[in-house]
N, CA, C and O atoms as a GROMACS GRO file, in nm:
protein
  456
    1UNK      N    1  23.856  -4.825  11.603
    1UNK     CA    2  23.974  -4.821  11.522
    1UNK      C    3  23.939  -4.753  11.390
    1UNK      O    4  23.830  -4.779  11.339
    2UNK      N    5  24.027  -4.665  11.327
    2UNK     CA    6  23.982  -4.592  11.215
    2UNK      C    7  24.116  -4.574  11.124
    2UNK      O    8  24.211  -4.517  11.177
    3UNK      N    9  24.125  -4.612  11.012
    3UNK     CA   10  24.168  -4.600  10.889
    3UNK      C   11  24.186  -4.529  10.811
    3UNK      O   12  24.069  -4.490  10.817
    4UNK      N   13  24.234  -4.459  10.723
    4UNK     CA   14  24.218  -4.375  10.614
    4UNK      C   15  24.302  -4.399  10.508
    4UNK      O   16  24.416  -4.353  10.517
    5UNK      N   17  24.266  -4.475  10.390
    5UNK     CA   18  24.317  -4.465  10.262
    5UNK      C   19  24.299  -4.375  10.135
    5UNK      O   20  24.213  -4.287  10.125
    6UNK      N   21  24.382  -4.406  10.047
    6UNK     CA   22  24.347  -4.300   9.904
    6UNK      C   23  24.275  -4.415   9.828
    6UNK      O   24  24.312  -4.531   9.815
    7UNK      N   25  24.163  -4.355   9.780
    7UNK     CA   26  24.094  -4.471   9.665
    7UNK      C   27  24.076  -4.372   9.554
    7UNK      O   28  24.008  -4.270   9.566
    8UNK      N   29  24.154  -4.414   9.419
    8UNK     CA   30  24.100  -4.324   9.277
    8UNK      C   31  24.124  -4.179   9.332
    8UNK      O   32  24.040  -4.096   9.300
    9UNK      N   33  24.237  -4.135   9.420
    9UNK     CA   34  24.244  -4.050   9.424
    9UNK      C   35  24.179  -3.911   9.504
    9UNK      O   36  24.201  -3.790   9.504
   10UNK      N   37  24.098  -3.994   9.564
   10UNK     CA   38  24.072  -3.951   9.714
   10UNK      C   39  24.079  -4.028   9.889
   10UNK      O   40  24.094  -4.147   9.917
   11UNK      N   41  24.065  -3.926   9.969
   11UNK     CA   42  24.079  -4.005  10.088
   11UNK      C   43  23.950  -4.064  10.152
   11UNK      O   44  23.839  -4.011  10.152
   12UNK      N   45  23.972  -4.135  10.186
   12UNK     CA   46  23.852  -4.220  10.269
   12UNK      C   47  23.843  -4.276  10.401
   12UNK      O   48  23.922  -4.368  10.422
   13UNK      N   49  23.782  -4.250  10.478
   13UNK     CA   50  23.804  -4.314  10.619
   13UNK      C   51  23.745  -4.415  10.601
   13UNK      O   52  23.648  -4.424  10.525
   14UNK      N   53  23.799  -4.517  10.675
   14UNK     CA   54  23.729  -4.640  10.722
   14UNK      C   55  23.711  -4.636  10.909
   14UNK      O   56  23.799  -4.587  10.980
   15UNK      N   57  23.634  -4.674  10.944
   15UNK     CA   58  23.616  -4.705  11.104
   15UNK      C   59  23.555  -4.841  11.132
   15UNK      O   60  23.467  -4.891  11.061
   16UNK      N   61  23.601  -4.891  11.230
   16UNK     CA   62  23.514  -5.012  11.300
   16UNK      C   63  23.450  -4.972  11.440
   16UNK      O   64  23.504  -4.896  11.521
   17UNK      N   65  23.339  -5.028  11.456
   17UNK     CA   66  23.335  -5.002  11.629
   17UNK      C   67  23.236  -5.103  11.671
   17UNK      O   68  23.201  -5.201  11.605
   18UNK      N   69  23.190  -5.064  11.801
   18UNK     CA   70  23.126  -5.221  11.776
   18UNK      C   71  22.960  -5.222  11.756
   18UNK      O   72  22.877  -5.304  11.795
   19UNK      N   73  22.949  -5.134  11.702
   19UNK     CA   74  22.822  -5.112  11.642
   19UNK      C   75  22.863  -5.151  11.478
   19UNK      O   76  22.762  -5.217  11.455
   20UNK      N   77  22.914  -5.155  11.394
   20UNK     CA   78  22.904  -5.218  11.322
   20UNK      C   79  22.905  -5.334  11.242
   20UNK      O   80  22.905  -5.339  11.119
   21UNK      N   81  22.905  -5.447  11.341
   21UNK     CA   82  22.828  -5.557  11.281
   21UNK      C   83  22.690  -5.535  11.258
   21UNK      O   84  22.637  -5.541  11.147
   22UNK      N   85  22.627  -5.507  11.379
   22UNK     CA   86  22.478  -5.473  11.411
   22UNK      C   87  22.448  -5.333  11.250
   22UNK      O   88  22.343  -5.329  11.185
   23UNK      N   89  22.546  -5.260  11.230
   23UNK     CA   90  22.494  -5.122  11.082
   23UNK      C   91  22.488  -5.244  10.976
   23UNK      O   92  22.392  -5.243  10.900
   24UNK      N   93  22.609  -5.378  10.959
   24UNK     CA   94  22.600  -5.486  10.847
   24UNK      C   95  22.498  -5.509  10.828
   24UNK      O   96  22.444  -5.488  10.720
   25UNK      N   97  22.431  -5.567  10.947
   25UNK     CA   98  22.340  -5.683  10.972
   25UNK      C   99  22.228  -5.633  10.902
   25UNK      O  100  22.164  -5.679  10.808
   26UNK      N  101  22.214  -5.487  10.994
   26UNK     CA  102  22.034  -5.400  10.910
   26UNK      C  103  22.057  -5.349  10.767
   26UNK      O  104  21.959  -5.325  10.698
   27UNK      N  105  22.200  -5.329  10.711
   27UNK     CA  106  22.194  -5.279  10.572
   27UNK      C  107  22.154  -5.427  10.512
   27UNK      O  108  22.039  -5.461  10.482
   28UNK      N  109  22.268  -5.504  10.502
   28UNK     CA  110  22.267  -5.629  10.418
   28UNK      C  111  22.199  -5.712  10.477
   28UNK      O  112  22.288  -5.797  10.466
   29UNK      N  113  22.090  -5.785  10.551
   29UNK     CA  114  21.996  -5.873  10.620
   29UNK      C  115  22.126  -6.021  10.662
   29UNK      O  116  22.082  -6.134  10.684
   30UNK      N  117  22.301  -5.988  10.667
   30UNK     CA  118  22.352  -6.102  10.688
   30UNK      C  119  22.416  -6.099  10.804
   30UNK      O  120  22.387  -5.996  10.864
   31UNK      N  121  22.501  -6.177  10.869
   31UNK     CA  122  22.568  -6.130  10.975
   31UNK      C  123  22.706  -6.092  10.924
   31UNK      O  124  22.758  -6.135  10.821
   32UNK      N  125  22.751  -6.017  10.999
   32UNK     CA  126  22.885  -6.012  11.000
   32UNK      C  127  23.028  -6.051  11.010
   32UNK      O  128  23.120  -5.992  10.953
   33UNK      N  129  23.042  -6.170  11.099
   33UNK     CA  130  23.127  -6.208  11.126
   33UNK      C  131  23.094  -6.389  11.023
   33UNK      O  132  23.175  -6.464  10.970
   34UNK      N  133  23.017  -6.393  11.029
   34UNK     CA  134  22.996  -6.518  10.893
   34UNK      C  135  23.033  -6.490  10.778
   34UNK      O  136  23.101  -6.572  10.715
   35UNK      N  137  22.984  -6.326  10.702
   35UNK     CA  138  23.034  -6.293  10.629
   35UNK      C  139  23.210  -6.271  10.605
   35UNK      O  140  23.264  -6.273  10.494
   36UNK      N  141  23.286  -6.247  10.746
   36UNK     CA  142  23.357  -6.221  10.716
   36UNK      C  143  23.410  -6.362  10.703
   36UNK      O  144  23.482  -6.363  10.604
   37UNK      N  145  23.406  -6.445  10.742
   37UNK     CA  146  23.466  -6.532  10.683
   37UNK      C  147  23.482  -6.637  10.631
   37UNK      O  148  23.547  -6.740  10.648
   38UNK      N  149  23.375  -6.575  10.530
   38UNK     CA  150  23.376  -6.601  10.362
   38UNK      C  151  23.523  -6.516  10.333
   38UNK      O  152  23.591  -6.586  10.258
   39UNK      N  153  23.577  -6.418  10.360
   39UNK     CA  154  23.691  -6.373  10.310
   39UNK      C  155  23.790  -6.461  10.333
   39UNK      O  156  23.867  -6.468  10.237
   40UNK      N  157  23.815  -6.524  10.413
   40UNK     CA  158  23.934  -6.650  10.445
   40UNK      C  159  24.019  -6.626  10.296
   40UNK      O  160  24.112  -6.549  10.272
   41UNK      N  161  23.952  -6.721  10.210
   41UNK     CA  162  24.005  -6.727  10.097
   41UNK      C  163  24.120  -6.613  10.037
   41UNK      O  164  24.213  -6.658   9.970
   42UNK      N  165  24.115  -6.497  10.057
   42UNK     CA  166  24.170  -6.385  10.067
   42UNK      C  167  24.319  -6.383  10.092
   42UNK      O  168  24.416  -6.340  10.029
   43UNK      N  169  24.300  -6.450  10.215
   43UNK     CA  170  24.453  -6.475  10.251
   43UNK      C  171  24.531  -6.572  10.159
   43UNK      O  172  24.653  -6.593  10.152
   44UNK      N  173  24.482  -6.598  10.126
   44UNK     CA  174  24.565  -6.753  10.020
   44UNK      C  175  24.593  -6.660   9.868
   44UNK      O  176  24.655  -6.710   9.774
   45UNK      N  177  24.547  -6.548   9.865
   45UNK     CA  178  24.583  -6.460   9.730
   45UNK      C  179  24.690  -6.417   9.777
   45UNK      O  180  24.678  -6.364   9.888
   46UNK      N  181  24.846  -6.422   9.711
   46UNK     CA  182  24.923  -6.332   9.742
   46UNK      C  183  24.991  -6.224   9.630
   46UNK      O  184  25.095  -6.163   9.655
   47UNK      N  185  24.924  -6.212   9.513
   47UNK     CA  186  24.930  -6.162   9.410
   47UNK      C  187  24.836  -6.086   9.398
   47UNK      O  188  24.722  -6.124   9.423
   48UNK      N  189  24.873  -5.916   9.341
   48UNK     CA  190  24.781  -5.821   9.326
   48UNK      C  191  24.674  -5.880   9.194
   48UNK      O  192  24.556  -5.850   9.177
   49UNK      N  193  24.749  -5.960   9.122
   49UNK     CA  194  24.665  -5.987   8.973
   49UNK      C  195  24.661  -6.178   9.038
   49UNK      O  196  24.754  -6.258   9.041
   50UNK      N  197  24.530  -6.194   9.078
   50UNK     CA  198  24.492  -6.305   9.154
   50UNK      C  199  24.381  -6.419   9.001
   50UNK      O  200  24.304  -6.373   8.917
   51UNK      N  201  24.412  -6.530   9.019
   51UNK     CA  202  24.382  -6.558   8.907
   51UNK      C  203  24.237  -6.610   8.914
   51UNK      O  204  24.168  -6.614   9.016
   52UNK      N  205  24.197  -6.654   8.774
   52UNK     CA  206  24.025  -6.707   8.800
   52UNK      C  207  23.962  -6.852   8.881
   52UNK      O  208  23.851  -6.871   8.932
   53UNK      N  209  24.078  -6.941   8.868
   53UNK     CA  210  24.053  -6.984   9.011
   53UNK      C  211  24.004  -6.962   9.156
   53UNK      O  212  23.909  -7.004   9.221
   54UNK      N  213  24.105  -6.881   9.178
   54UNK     CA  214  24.124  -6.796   9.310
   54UNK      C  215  24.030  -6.709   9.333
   54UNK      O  216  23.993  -6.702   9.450
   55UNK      N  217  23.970  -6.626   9.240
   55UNK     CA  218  23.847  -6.520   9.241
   55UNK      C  219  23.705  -6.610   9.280
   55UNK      O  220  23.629  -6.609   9.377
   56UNK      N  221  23.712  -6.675   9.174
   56UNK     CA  222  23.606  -6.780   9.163
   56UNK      C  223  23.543  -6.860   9.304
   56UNK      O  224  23.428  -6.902   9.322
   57UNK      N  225  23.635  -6.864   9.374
   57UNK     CA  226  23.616  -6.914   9.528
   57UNK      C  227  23.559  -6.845   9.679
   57UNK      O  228  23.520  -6.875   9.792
   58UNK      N  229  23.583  -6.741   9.594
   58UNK     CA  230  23.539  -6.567   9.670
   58UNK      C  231  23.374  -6.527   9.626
   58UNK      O  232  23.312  -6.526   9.519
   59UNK      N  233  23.341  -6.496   9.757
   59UNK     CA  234  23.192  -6.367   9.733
   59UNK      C  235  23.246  -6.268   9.723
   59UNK      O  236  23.305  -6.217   9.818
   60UNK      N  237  23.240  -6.200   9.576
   60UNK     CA  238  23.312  -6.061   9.598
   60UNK      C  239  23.224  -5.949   9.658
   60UNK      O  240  23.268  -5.843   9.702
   61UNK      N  241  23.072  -5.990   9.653
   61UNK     CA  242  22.990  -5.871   9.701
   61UNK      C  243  23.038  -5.868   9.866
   61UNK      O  244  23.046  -5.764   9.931
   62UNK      N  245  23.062  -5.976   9.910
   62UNK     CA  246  23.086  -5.970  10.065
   62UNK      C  247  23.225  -5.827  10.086
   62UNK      O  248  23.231  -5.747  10.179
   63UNK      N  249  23.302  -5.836   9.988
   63UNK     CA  250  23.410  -5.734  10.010
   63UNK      C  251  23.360  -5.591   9.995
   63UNK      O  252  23.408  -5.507  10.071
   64UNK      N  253  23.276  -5.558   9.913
   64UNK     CA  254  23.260  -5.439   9.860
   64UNK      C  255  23.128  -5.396   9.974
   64UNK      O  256  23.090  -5.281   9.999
   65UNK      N  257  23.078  -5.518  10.030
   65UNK     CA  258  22.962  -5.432  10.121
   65UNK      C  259  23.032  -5.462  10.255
   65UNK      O  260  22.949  -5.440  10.343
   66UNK      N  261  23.170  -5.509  10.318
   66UNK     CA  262  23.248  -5.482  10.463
   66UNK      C  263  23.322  -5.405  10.412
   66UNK      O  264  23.407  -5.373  10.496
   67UNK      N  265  23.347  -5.329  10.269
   67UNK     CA  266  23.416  -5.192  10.256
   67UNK      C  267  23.303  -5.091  10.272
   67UNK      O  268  23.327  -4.998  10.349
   68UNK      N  269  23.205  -5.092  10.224
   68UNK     CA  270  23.094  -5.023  10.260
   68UNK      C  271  23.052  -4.951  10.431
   68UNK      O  272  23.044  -4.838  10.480
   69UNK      N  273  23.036  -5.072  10.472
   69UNK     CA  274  23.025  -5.100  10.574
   69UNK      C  275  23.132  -4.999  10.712
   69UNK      O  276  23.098  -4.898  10.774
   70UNK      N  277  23.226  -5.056  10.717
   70UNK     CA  278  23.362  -4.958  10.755
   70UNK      C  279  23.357  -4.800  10.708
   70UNK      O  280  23.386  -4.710  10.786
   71UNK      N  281  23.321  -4.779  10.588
   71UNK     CA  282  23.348  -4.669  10.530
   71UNK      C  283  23.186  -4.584  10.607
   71UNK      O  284  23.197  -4.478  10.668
   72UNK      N  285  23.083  -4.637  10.592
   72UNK     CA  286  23.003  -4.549  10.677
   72UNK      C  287  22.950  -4.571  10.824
   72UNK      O  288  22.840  -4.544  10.872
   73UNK      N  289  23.047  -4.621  10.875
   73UNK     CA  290  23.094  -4.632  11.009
   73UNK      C  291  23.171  -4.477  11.023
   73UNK      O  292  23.148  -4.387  11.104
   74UNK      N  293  23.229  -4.480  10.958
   74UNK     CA  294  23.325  -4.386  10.951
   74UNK      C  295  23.266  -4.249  10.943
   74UNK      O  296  23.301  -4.157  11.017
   75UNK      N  297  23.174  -4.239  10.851
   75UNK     CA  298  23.088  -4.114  10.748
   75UNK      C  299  22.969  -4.167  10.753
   75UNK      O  300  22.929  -4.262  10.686
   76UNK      N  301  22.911  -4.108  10.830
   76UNK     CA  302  22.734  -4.160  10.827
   76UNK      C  303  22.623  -4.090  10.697
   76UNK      O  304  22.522  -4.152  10.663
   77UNK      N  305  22.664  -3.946  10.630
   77UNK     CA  306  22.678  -3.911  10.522
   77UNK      C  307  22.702  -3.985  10.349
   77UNK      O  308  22.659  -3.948  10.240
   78UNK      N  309  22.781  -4.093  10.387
   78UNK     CA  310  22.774  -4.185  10.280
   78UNK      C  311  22.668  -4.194  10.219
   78UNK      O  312  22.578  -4.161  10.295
   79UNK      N  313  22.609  -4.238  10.069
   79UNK     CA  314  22.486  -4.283  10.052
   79UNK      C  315  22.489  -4.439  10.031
   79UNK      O  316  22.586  -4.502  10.074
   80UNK      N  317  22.399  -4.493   9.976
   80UNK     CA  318  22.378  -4.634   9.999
   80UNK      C  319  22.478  -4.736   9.904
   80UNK      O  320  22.524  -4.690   9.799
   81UNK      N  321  22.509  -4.875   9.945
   81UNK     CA  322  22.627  -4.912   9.884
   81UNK      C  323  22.659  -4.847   9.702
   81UNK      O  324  22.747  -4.772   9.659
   82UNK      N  325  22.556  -4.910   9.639
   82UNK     CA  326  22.588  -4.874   9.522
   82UNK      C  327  22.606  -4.745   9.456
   82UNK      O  328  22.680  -4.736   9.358
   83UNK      N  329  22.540  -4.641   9.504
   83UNK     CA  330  22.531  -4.506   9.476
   83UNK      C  331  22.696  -4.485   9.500
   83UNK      O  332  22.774  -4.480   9.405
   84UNK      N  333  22.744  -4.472   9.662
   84UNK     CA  334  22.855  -4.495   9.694
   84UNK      C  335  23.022  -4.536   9.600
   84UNK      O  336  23.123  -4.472   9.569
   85UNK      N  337  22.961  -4.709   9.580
   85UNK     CA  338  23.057  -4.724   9.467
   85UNK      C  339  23.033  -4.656   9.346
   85UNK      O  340  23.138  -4.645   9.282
   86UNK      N  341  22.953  -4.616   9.301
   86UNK     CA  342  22.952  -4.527   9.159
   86UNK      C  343  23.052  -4.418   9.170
   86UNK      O  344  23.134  -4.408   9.078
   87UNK      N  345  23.059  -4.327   9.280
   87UNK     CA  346  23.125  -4.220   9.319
   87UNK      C  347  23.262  -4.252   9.268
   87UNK      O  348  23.324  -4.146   9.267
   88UNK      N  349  23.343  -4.356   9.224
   88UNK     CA  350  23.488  -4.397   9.220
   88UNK      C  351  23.508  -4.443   9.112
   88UNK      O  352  23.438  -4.542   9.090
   89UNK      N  353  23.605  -4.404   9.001
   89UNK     CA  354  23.595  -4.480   8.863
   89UNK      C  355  23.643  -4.602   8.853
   89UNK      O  356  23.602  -4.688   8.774
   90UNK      N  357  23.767  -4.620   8.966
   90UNK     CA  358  23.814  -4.717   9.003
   90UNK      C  359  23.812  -4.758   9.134
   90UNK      O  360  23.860  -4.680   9.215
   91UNK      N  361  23.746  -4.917   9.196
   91UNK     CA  362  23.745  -4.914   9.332
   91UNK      C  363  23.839  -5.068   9.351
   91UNK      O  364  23.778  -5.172   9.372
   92UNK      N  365  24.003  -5.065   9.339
   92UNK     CA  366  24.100  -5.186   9.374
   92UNK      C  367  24.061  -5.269   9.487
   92UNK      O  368  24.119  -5.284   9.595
   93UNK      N  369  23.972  -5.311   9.451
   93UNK     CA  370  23.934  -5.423   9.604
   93UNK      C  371  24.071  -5.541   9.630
   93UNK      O  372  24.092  -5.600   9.736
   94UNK      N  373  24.144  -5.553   9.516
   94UNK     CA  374  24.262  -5.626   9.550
   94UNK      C  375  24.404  -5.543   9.650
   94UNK      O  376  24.493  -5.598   9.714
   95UNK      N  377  24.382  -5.418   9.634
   95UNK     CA  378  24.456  -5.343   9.711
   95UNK      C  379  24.425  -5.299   9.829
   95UNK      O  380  24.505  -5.287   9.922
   96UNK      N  381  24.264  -5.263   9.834
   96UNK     CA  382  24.178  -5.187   9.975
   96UNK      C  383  24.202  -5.307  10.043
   96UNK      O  384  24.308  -5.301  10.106
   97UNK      N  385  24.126  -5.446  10.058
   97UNK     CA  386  24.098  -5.481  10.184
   97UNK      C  387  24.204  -5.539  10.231
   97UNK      O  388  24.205  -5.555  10.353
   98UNK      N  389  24.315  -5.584  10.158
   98UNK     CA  390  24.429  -5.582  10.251
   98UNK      C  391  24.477  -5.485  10.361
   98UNK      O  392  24.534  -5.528  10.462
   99UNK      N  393  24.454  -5.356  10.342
   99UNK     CA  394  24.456  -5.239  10.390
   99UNK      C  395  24.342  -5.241  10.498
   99UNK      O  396  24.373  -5.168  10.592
  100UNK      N  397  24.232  -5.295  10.513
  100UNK     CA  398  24.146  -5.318  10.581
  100UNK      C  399  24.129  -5.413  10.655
  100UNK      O  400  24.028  -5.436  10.722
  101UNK      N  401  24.248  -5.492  10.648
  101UNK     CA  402  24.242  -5.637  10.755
  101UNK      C  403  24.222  -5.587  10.880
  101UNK      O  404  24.117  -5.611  10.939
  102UNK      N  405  24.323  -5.511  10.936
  102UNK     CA  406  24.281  -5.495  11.106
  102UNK      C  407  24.192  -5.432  11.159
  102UNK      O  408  24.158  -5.441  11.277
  103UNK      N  409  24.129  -5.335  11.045
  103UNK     CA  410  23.954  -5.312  11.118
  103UNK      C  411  23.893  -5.422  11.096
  103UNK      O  412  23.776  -5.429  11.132
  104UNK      N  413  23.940  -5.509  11.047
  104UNK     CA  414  23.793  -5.615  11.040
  104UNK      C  415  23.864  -5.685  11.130
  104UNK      O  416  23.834  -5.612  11.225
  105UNK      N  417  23.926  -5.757  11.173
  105UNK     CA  418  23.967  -5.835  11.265
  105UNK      C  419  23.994  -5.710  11.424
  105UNK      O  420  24.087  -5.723  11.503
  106UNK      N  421  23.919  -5.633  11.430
  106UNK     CA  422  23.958  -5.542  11.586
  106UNK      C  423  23.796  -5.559  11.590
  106UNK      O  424  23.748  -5.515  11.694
  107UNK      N  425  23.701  -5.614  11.496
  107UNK     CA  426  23.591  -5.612  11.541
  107UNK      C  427  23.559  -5.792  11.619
  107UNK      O  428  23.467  -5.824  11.693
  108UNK      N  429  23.671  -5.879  11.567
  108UNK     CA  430  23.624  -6.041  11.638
  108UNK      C  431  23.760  -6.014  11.745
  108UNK      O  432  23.793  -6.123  11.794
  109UNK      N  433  23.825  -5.932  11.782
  109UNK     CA  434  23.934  -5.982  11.905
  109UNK      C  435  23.880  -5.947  12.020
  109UNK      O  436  23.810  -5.847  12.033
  110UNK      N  437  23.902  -6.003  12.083
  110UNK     CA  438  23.859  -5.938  12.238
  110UNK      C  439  23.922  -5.888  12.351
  110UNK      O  440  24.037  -5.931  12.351
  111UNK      N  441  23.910  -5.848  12.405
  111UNK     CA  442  23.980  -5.775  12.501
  111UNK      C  443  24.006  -5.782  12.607
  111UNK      O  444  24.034  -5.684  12.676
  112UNK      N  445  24.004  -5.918  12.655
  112UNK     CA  446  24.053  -6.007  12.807
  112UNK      C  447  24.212  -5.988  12.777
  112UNK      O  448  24.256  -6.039  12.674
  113UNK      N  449  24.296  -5.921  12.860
  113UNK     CA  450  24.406  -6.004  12.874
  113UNK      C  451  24.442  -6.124  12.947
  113UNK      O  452  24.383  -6.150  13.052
  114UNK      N  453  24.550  -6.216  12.895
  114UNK     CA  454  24.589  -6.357  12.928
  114UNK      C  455  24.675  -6.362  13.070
  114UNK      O  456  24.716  -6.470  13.113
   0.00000   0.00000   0.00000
């Protein structure tokens, strides 16, 4: 599944496939699907301007490295997370990963039909 948003004014692909839990796992030493949900919390934000409570309850590095993540799935060319985020003056993680829910969830569904 593959994506493409505008971030700061450029475009960006995102991709999932199912090699990337396994690209998470060897960049960041965590798993993937644990990590993801640590995002849970996410859903309970329904405001772009989410308050310090609500932040406070969140790993935000977990967002910025399954945006990472997706994004050089996508572009194997990428360089490494942080270099990466430098590239962007602004990177709306309150706007992207909403935009990114169904690549991350097309990587835990499965594909038996009922």
């Amino acid at each position: 599944m593959e994506k493409t948003i505008n971030i700061d004014g450029r475009k960006v692909t995102f991709q999932s496939t199912g090699a990337t839990p396994l690209r998470y796992k060897k960049q960041f030493g965590q798993d993937f699907f644990t990590d993801l949900m640590k995002m849970q919390g996410l859903s309970k934000i329904k405001s772009k301007n989410p308050t310090y409570e609500q932040i406070k309850q969140l790993d935000m590095e977990v967002f910025y490295n399954v945006a990472w993540v997706l994004a050089k799935t996508a572009d194997s060319s990428i360089p490494e997370p942080m270099d990466w985020l430098d590239t962007f003056e602004v990177f709306p993680l309150m706007e992207i990963m909403p935009e990114l829910q169904d690549l991350m969830l097309s990587s835990m569904q499965t594909s038996k039909k009922k």
